[in-house]
C-alpha positions in Angstrom: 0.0 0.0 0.0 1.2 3.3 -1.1 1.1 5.7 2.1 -2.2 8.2 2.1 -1.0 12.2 2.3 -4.0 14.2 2.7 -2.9 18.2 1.8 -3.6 21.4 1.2 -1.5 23.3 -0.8 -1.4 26.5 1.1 -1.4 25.3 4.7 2.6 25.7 5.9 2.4 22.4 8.0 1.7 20.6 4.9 4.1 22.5 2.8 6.7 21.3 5.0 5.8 17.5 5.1 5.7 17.8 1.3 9.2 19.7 1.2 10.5 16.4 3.1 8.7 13.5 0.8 10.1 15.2 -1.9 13.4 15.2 -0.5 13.1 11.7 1.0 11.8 10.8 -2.6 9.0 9.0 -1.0 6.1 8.2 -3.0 2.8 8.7 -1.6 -1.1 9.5 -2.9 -1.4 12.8 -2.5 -5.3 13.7 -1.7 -5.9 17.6 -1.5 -7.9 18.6 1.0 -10.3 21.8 1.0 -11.0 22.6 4.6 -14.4 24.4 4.3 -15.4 20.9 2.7 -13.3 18.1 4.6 -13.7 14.3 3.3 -15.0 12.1 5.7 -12.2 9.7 4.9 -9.9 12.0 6.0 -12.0 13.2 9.3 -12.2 9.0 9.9 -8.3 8.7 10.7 -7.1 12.6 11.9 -7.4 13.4 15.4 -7.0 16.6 14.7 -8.7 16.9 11.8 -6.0 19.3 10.7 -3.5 18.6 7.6 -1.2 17.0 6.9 -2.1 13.7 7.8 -0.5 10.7 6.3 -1.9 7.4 6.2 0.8 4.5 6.1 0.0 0.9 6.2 1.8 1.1 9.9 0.2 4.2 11.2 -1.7 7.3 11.0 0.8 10.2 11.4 -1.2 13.7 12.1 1.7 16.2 12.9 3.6 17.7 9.9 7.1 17.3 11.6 6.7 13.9 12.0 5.6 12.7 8.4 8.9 15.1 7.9 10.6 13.3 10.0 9.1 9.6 9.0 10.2 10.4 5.3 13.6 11.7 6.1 14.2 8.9 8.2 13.9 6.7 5.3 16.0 8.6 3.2 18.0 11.6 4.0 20.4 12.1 1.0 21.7 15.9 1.9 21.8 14.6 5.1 18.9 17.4 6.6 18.3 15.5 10.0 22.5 16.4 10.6 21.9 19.1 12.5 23.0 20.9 15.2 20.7 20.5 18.6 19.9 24.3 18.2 18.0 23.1 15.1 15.5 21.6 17.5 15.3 24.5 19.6 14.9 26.9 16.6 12.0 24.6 15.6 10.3 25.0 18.7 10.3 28.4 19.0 8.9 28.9 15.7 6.1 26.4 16.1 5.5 27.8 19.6 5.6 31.8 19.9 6.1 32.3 16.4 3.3 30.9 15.2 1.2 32.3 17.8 2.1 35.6 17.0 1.9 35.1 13.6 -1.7 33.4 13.5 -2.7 36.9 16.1 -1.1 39.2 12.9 -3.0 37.3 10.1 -6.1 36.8 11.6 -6.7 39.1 14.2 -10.4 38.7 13.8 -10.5 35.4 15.0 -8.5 36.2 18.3 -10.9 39.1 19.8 -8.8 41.1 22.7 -6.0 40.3 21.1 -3.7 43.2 19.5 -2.2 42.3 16.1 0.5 45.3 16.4 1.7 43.8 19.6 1.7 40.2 17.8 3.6 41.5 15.4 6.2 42.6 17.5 6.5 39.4 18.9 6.9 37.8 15.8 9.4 40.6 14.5 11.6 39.4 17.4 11.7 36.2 16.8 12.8 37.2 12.8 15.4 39.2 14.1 16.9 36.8 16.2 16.5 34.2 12.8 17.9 36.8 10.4 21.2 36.9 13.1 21.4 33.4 12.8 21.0 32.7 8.9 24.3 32.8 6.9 22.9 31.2 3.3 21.4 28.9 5.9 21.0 28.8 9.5 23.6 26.4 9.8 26.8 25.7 7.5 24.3 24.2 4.8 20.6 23.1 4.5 19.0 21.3 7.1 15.7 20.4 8.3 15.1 23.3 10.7 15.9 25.5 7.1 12.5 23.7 6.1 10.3 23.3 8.6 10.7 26.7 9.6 10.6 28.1 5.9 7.0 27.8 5.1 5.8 30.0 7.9 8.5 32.8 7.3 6.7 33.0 4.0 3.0 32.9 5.6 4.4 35.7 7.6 6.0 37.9 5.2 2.7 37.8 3.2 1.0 39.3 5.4 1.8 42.5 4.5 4.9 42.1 2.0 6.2 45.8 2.0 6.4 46.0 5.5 8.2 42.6 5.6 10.9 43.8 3.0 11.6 47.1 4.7 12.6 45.4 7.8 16.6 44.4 8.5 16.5 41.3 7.8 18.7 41.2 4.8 20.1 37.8 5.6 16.5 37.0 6.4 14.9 38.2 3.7 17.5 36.6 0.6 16.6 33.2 2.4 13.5 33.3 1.9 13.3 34.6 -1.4 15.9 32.0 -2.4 13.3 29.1 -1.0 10.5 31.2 -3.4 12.7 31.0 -6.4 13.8 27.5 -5.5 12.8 24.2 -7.6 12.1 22.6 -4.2 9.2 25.1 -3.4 8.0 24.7 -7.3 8.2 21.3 -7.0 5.5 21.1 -3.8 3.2 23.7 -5.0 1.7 22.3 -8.3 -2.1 22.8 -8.0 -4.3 19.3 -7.5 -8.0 19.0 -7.7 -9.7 18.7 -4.7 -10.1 14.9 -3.7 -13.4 12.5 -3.5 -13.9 9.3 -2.9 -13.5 7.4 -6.5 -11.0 9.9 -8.3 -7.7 8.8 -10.0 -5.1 8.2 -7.6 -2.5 11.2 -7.7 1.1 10.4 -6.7 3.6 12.7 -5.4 6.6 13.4 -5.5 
């Protein structure tokens, strides 16, 4: 059985499982979600009902950095999972504040009493404390903190683009628009039908 990815092409948490099966080179049937109108073969396995959630013959694996970490496990040929323990730290931080802050600045409206300025200067902190640590990379080459961190720099920076480049973040800011430009970010962000029950299998990578 060929292991079950349900996606959305947008979400960062599935960008970044993708970023790693495509690395990893591992196959999988890739069924795009649309979360206003979620499949009930996908609510039937996800605890969270969140993507990504991958469906192995094994195991149901419903956080996006362990399907990363599942696929690089298997294969790992630039040696991403070679990190530093910082990577892990850096990681943390950016699924933890970061992306607190970061969900408080996009979508202020769903957080009432919250202050979006103030969340933005949270997450500002946090990107000036990453833009002191990036080189070309954060480390001396790509690893998997670079890409599991990646996806939500760019959710960020979206948010309001010109504010984002005016900032000093130069080291920052040619990282991210080096993962924009990259074939590793063209490669994950081809557009796929949404899924039912019955349609041609789609694979992916």
């Amino acid at each position: 059985m060929i292991p079950v990815l349900y996606s959305f092409r947008r979400c960062p948490y599935a960008m970044r499982a993708r970023l790693a099966l495509a690395h990893a080179e591992r196959k999988v049937e890739l069924r795009e979600v649309v979360l206003k109108d979620k499949p009930q073969a996908f609510l039937n396995i996800s605890p969270s009902a969140t993507v990504p959630c991958l469906q192995s013959k094994d195991a149901v694996i419903d956080e996006s950095l362990d399907v990363m970490i599942w696929a690089l496990t298997q294969n790992d040929p630039d040696r991403w999972m070679a990190m530093p323990p910082a990577g892990w730290d850096w990681i943390a931080r950016a699924d933890g504040s970061f992306k607190n802050a970061l969900d408080r600045t996009k979508y202020a409206s769903r957080y009432p009493g919250s202050d979006a300025g103030e969340h933005r200067a949270i997450a500002a902190q946090f990107l000036g404390d990453l833009d002191n640590q990036i080189t070309d990379w954060m480390f001396e080459r790509p690893t998997l903190a670079d890409y599991a961190i990646l996806p939500f720099v760019r959710q960020f920076a979206f948010i309001d683009k010109a504010w984002f480049d005016a900032q000093p973040w130069p080291d920052l800011q040619a990282w991210l628009r080096r993962f924009l430009d990259s074939d590793a970010f063209a490669d994950i962000m081809h557009k796929y039908p949404q899924w039912a029950e019955g349609n041609t299998p789609m694979q992916f990578p």
